[in-house]
C-alpha positions as CSV (number, residue, x, y, z in Angstrom):
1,X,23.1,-2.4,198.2
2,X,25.1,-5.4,197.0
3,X,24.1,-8.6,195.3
4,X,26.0,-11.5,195.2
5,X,25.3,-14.4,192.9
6,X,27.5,-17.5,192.5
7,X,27.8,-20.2,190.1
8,X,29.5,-23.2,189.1
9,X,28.9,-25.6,191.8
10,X,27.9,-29.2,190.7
11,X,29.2,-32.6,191.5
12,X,32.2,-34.3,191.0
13,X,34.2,-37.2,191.8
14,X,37.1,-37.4,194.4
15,X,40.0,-36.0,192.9
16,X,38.3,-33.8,190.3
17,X,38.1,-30.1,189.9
18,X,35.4,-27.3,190.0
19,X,35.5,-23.4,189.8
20,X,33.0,-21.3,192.0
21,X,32.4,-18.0,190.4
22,X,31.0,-15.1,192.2
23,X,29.9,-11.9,190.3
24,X,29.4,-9.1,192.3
25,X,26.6,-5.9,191.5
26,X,24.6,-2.9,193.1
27,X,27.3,-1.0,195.1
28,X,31.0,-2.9,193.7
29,X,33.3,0.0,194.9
30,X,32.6,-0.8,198.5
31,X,32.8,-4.4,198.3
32,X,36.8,-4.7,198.8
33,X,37.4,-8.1,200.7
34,X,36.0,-10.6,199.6
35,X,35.7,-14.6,201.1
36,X,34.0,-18.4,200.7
37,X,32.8,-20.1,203.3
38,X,30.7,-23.5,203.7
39,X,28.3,-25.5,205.4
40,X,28.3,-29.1,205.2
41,X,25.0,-30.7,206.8
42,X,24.6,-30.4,210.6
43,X,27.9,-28.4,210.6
44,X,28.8,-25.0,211.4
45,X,29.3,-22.7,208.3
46,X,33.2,-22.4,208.4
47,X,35.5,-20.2,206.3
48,X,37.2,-21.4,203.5
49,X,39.2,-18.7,201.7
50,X,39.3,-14.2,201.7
51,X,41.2,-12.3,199.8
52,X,41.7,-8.5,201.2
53,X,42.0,-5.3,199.1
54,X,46.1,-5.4,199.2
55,X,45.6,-9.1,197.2
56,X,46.3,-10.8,200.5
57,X,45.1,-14.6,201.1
58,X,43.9,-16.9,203.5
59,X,43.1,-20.4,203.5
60,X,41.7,-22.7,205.7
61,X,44.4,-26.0,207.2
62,X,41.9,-28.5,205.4
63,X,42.1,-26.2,201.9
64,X,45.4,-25.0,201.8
65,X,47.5,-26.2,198.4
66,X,44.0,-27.3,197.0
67,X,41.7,-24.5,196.6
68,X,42.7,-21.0,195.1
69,X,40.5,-17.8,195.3
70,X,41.0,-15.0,193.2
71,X,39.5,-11.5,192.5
72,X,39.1,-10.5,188.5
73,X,38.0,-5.9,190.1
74,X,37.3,-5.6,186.3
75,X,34.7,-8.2,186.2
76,X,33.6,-7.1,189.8
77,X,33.8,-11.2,189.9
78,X,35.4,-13.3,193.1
79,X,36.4,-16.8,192.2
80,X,37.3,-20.2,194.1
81,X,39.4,-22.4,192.1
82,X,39.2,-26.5,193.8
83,X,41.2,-28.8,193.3
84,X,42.0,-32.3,194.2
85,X,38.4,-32.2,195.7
86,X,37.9,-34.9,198.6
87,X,34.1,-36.2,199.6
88,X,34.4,-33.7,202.8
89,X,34.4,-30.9,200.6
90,X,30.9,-31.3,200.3
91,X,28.7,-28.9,201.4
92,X,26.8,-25.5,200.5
93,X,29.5,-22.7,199.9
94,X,28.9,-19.1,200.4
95,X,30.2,-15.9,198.2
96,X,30.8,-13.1,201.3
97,X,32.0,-9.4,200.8
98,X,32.9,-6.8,202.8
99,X,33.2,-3.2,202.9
100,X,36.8,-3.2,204.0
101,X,40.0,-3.0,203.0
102,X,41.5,-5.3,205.2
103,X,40.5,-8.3,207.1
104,X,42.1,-9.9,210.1
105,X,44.4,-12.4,208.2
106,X,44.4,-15.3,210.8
107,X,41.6,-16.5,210.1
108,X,38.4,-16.9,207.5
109,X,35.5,-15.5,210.2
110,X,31.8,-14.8,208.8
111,X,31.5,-11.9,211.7
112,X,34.1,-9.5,209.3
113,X,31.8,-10.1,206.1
114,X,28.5,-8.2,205.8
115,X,27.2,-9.5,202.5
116,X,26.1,-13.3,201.5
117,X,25.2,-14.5,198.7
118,X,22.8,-17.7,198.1
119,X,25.1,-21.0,197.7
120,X,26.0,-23.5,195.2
121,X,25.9,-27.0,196.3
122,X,29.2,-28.6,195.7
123,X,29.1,-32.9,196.1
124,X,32.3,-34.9,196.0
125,X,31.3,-38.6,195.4
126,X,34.3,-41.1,196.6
Protein backbone atom coordinates (compact mmCIF):
# COMPACT_ATOMS: atom_id res chain seq x y z
CA UNK A 1 0.00 0.00 0.00
CA UNK A 2 0.89 3.72 -0.51
CA UNK A 3 -0.12 6.84 1.28
CA UNK A 4 0.09 10.03 -0.07
CA UNK A 5 -0.27 13.19 2.01
CA UNK A 6 0.30 16.73 0.77
CA UNK A 7 0.76 19.98 2.33
CA UNK A 8 1.34 23.53 1.89
CA UNK A 9 -1.61 24.70 -0.02
CA UNK A 10 -3.14 28.06 1.26
CA UNK A 11 -4.03 31.34 -0.35
CA UNK A 12 -2.33 33.83 -1.96
CA UNK A 13 -2.47 36.81 -3.99
CA UNK A 14 -1.84 37.03 -7.82
CA UNK A 15 1.59 37.02 -8.43
CA UNK A 16 2.73 35.29 -5.21
CA UNK A 17 4.25 31.99 -4.57
CA UNK A 18 3.45 28.60 -2.81
CA UNK A 19 5.16 25.16 -2.48
CA UNK A 20 2.96 21.92 -2.52
CA UNK A 21 4.77 19.16 -0.73
CA UNK A 22 3.92 15.56 -1.04
CA UNK A 23 5.46 12.95 1.30
CA UNK A 24 5.14 9.63 0.22
CA UNK A 25 4.87 6.20 2.81
CA UNK A 26 3.75 2.40 2.96
CA UNK A 27 5.33 0.89 -0.16
CA UNK A 28 8.09 4.06 -1.52
CA UNK A 29 10.16 1.72 -3.76
CA UNK A 30 7.36 1.12 -6.17
CA UNK A 31 6.18 4.52 -6.32
CA UNK A 32 8.66 5.79 -9.17
CA UNK A 33 6.63 8.53 -11.25
CA UNK A 34 5.23 10.74 -9.71
CA UNK A 35 2.57 13.89 -10.84
CA UNK A 36 0.02 16.95 -9.74
CA UNK A 37 -2.99 17.42 -11.07
CA UNK A 38 -6.08 19.87 -10.23
CA UNK A 39 -9.61 20.44 -10.07
CA UNK A 40 -10.95 23.75 -10.16
CA UNK A 41 -14.82 23.84 -9.41
CA UNK A 42 -17.17 22.39 -12.12
CA UNK A 43 -13.99 21.46 -14.07
CA UNK A 44 -12.40 18.41 -15.03
CA UNK A 45 -9.38 17.36 -12.93
CA UNK A 46 -6.48 18.16 -15.42
CA UNK A 47 -2.78 17.39 -15.03
CA UNK A 48 -0.44 19.74 -14.04
CA UNK A 49 3.07 18.46 -13.77
CA UNK A 50 5.03 14.31 -13.57
CA UNK A 51 8.21 13.65 -13.21
CA UNK A 52 9.30 9.97 -14.33
CA UNK A 53 12.00 7.72 -12.82
CA UNK A 54 14.87 8.93 -15.42
CA UNK A 55 14.13 12.76 -13.80
CA UNK A 56 12.08 13.58 -16.82
CA UNK A 57 9.37 16.47 -16.75
CA UNK A 58 6.20 17.54 -18.01
CA UNK A 59 4.20 20.56 -17.73
CA UNK A 60 0.97 21.61 -18.67
CA UNK A 61 0.79 24.91 -21.72
CA UNK A 62 -1.03 27.04 -18.86
CA UNK A 63 2.00 26.04 -16.15
CA UNK A 64 4.99 25.92 -18.09
CA UNK A 65 7.91 28.62 -16.90
CA UNK A 66 5.68 28.96 -13.64
CA UNK A 67 5.42 25.87 -11.71
CA UNK A 68 8.40 23.50 -11.03
CA UNK A 69 7.99 19.83 -9.59
CA UNK A 70 10.62 18.06 -8.13
CA UNK A 71 11.38 14.61 -6.38
CA UNK A 72 13.70 14.80 -3.06
CA UNK A 73 13.89 9.84 -3.35
CA UNK A 74 15.63 10.49 0.09
CA UNK A 75 12.79 12.15 1.61
CA UNK A 76 10.41 9.76 -0.35
CA UNK A 77 8.88 13.50 -0.85
CA UNK A 78 7.28 14.97 -4.41
CA UNK A 79 7.17 18.67 -4.51
CA UNK A 80 5.35 21.51 -6.78
CA UNK A 81 7.11 24.71 -6.65
CA UNK A 82 4.41 27.84 -8.09
CA UNK A 83 5.21 30.65 -9.06
CA UNK A 84 3.82 33.80 -10.51
CA UNK A 85 0.42 32.29 -9.38
CA UNK A 86 -2.68 33.73 -11.48
CA UNK A 87 -6.45 33.57 -9.90
CA UNK A 88 -7.08 30.47 -12.42
CA UNK A 89 -4.71 28.48 -10.56
CA UNK A 90 -7.21 27.95 -8.10
CA UNK A 91 -8.48 24.88 -7.46
CA UNK A 92 -7.92 21.46 -5.44
CA UNK A 93 -4.47 19.83 -6.47
CA UNK A 94 -3.78 16.30 -6.25
CA UNK A 95 -0.30 14.34 -5.21
CA UNK A 96 -0.51 11.02 -7.84
CA UNK A 97 2.17 8.14 -8.01
CA UNK A 98 2.76 5.50 -10.02
CA UNK A 99 4.36 2.24 -10.09
CA UNK A 100 6.32 2.93 -13.20
CA UNK A 101 9.32 3.88 -14.46
CA UNK A 102 8.24 5.80 -17.17
CA UNK A 103 5.24 7.68 -18.23
CA UNK A 104 4.08 8.69 -21.62
CA UNK A 105 5.78 12.25 -21.75
CA UNK A 106 3.18 14.09 -23.93
CA UNK A 107 1.04 14.56 -21.69
CA UNK A 108 0.02 14.84 -17.68
CA UNK A 109 -3.09 11.93 -17.86
CA UNK A 110 -4.63 10.72 -14.40
CA UNK A 111 -5.29 7.05 -16.35
CA UNK A 112 -1.12 6.30 -15.92
CA UNK A 113 -1.22 7.19 -12.00
CA UNK A 114 -2.68 4.58 -9.65
CA UNK A 115 -2.26 6.38 -6.28
CA UNK A 116 -4.07 9.80 -5.11
CA UNK A 117 -3.65 11.55 -2.43
CA UNK A 118 -6.37 13.95 -0.59
CA UNK A 119 -5.71 17.70 -1.91
CA UNK A 120 -4.77 20.99 -0.64
CA UNK A 121 -6.90 23.86 -1.62
CA UNK A 122 -4.79 26.44 -3.37
CA UNK A 123 -6.77 30.20 -3.84
CA UNK A 124 -5.25 32.94 -5.88
CA UNK A 125 -7.17 36.19 -4.98
CA UNK A 126 -6.61 38.99 -7.94
Amino acid sequence: QVQLVESGGGSVQAGGSLRLSCAVSGDTHSTVSMGWFRQAPGKEREGVAQIDGTGYTTYADSVKGRFTISKDNAKNTLYLQMNSLKPEDTAMYYCAAARRWWVPRGRVEEANFGYWGQGPQVTVSS
